[in-house]
N, C-alpha and C positions, 0 to 999 in steps of 0.2 A: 433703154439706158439703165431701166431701175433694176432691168433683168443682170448687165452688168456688174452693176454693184454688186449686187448679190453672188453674183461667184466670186467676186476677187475675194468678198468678205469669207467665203467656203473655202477658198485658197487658200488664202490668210491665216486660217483659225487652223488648217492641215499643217501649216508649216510652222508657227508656235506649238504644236503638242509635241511635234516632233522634233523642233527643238528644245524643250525642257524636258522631252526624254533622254535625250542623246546632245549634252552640251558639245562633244568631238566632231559632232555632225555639224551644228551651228559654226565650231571655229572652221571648220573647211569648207565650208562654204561662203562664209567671210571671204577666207583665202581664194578660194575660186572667183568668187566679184570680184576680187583686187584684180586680179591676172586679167580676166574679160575686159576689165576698163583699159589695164593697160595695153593690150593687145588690141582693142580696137574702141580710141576715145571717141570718136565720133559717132557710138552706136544710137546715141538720138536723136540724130539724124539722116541718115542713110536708108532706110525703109522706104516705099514706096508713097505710106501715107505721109510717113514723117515727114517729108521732103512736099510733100505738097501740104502741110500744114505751115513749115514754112514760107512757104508763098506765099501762101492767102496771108497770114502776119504780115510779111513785107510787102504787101499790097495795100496793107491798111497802115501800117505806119510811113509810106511813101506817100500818104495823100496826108497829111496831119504837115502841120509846120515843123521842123528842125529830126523828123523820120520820128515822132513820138509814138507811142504805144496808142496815146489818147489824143485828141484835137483840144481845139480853141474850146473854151467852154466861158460863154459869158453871164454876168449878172450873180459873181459870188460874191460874198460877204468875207474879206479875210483880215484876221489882225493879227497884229507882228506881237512879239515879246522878245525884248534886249534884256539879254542877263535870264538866267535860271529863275531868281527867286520870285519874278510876275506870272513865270511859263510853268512852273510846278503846282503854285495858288492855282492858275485856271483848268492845269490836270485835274486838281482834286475836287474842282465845282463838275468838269465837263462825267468825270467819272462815276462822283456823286449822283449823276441827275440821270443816268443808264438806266433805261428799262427791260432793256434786252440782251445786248450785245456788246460787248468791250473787243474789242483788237488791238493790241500791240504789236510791232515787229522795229526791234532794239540789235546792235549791237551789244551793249551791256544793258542789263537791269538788273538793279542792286530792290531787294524783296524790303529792306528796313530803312528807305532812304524817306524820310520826312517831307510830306509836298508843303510842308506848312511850319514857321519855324516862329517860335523858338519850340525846340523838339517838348520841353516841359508841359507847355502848355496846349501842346495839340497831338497828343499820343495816339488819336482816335485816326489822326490824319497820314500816319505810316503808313506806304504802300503797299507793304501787304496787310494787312490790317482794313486799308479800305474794300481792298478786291474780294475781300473773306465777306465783309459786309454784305456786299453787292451779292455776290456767289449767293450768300445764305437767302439772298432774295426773291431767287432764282432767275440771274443775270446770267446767260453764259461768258464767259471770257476764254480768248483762245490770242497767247503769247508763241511768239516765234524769236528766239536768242540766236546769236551768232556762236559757234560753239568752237571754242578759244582754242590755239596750239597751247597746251599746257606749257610748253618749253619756253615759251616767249612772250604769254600772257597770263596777267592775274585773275580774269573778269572771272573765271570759277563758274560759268553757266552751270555744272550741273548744282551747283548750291541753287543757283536761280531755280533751277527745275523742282530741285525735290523742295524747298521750301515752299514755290506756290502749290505746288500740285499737292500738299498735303494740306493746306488749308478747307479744301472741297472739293467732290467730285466735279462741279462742274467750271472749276477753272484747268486746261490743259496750257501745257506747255511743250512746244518741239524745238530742238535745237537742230544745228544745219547751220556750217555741214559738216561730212564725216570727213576724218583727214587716213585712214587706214584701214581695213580690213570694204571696204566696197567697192560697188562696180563705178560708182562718181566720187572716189577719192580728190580729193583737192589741200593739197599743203597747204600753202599761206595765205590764199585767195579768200575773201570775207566781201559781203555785203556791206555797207554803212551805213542803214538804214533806220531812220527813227520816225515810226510812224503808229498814231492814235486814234483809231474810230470810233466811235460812241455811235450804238443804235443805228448806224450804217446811214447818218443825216449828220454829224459835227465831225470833224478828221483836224490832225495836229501832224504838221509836218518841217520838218527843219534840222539842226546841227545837235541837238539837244538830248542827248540818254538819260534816262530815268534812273541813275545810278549815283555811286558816290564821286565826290568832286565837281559834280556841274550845279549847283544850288550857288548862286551868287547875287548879290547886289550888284547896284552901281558901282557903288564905292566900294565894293570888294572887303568889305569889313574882312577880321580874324577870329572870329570866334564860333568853331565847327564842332560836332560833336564826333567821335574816331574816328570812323574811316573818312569822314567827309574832310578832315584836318589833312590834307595830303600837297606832297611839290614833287610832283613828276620827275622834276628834272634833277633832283636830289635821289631820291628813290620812288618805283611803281610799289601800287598797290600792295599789300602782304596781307594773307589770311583774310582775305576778304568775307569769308564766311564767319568770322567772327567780327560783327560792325561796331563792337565796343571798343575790339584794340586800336591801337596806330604805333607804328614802327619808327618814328620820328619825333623830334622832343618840338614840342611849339615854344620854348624856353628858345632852342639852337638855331629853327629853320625856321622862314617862316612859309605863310601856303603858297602856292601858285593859284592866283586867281584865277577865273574861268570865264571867259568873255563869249558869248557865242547870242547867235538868235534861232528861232523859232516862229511860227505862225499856228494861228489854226484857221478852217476855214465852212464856212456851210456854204451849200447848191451844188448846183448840178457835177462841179468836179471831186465832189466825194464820191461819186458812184465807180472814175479812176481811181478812187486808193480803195475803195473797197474790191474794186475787180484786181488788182495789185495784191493783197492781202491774198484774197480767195484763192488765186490761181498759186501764190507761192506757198500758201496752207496746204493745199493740195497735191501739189508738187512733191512736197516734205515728206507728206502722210507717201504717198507712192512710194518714192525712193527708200525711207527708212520707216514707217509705220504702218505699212498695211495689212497686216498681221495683229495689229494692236484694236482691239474692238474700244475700247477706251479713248481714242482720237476719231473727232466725228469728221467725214467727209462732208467738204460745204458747197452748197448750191449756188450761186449768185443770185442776189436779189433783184427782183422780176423776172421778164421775160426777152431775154437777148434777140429772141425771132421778131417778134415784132414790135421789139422796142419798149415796151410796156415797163418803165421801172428803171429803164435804160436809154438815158440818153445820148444815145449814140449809132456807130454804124454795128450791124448782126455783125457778131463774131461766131462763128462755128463751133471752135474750141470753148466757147463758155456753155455753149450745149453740153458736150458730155460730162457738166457735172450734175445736168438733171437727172432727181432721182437721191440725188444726196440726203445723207442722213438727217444734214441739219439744216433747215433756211431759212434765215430772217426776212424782216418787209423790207422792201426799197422805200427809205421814205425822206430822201434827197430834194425831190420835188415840190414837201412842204413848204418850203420857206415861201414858193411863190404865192403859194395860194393866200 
């Protein structure tokens, strides 16, 4: 498998030179993925292997309760958070205390959005600002955005992108998915997913983006700093890349609060958000980055054959990412010891 890697990575690196020689060649080949998608969208699954890697999935999510990816997993620790402003405070602890690994995968994330308020007094506690910390510690962090129909949404991912990825090399970012020029175009179809793992042992799962507008009390106080000052229902977002402005007077309007919950949780079912994470890192990195030496292909942590790190039933398809560039510890299982 490691032999693998290593050609797509010679593949990869063939087809970036050759595209930043010849940009005409890259746009028609765009154009050519778009055409093959649409002329035959079912091409990942149709293959002989393809089609039996479906199976074995649907054989394993057919023995789980409700057809899940993952079973019953008992003896975790989870606590809830109502309202933003309990669930941003325990981001910036759970984030804080990383020694290795950070994972995100947002809908939006807004890079200047305060986990800790009042913004004056905790400058240190901005989210990018923390992840630069961490990064400079040498944390890796690897963030996955939902990448917006410009026409219909403000979320601005590639703001998200190039602000963290310029903090330091070792925080990446992918967005996904593409809506034009590839072979998996997809118009208005998005992910909703917000999900937080630390060290591949604390995971945060729930209704919650790390962005602007969802920081809230109980009592839904009024007093936000620009972008976070916002009422949907009056006007969406504007110039989001600038977190100073706001296009709305708090004299006229006032905000739309933001009522939503959140959990995080340790044991043995973080080792599901982290195989969740992995496999849709991976996924990404194929479809739109594998040409980018820059985006590291991830392993899953332990040993999916016999279990070691993983507990659960062998999954086949988490073998071929042995060999990956990058792999953290499985260390899920600590809490029991």
């Amino acid at each position: 498998m490691a032999g693998l890697f290593a050609s797509v990575k010679e593949q990869a690196a063939a087809i970036a030179k050759s595209a930043a020689k010849n940009p005409l060649e890259a746009t028609l080949r765009r154009a050519k993925d778009e055409v093959r998608g649409m002329w035959n969208p079912n091409h990942r699954h149709d293959e002989p292997h393809e089609i039996e890697a479906d199976q074995r999935r649907a054989a394993i999510c057919d023995s789980h309760r409700f057809k899940s990816f993952a079973p019953e997993r008992e003896a975790n620790t989870v606590k809830w958070y109502i309202d933003g402003a309990d669930y941003f405070y325990a981001v910036s602890e759970l984030i804080d205390s990383a020694t290795e690994c950070i994972f995100i995968l947002d809908w939006w994330l807004s890079p200047e959005t305060y986990l800790r308020r009042p913004p004056a007094d905790n400058e240190e506690w901005r989210l990018d600002r923390l992840l630069k910390r961490k990064a400079l510690q040498g944390v890796k962090v690897y963030v996955i955005v939902y990448k917006e129909v410009t026409q219909t949404s403000a979320n601005s991912s590639r703001h998200t992108k190039n602000a963290l990825q310029e903090l330091h090399p070792n925080v990446q970012v992918q967005r996904h998915p593409d809506h034009i020029g590839a072979v998996d175009t997809v118009k208005l179809w998005s992910h909703h997913e917000k999900l937080l793992i630390v060290d591949c042992d604390r995971a945060c799962i729930g209704g919650l983006d790390l962005c602007f507008g969802r920081w809230d009390t109980h009592s839904h106080r009024t007093v936000f700093p620009g972008q976070d000052y916002n009422n949907g229902r009056v006007m969406d977002f504007q110039q989001v890349d600038n977190y100073v402005s706001n296009q709305i007077s708090i004299l006229e309007t006032g905000r739309m609060p933001w009522h939503d919950v959140h959990l995080s949780l340790v044991g043995s079912a973080v080792a599901d958000c982290v195989q969740h994470f992995v496999e849709r890192w991976n996924e990404i990195k194929k479809r739109k980055n594998k040409d980018e030496e820059k985006y590291d292909w991830l392993e899953f942590p332990g040993d999916p054959e016999t279990h070691e790190g993983h507990p659960g039933d062998p999954r086949e398809h988490l073998k071929r990412f042995a060999g990956a560039s990058q792999k953290f510890k499985a260390r899920w299982d600590d809490w029991r010891e």
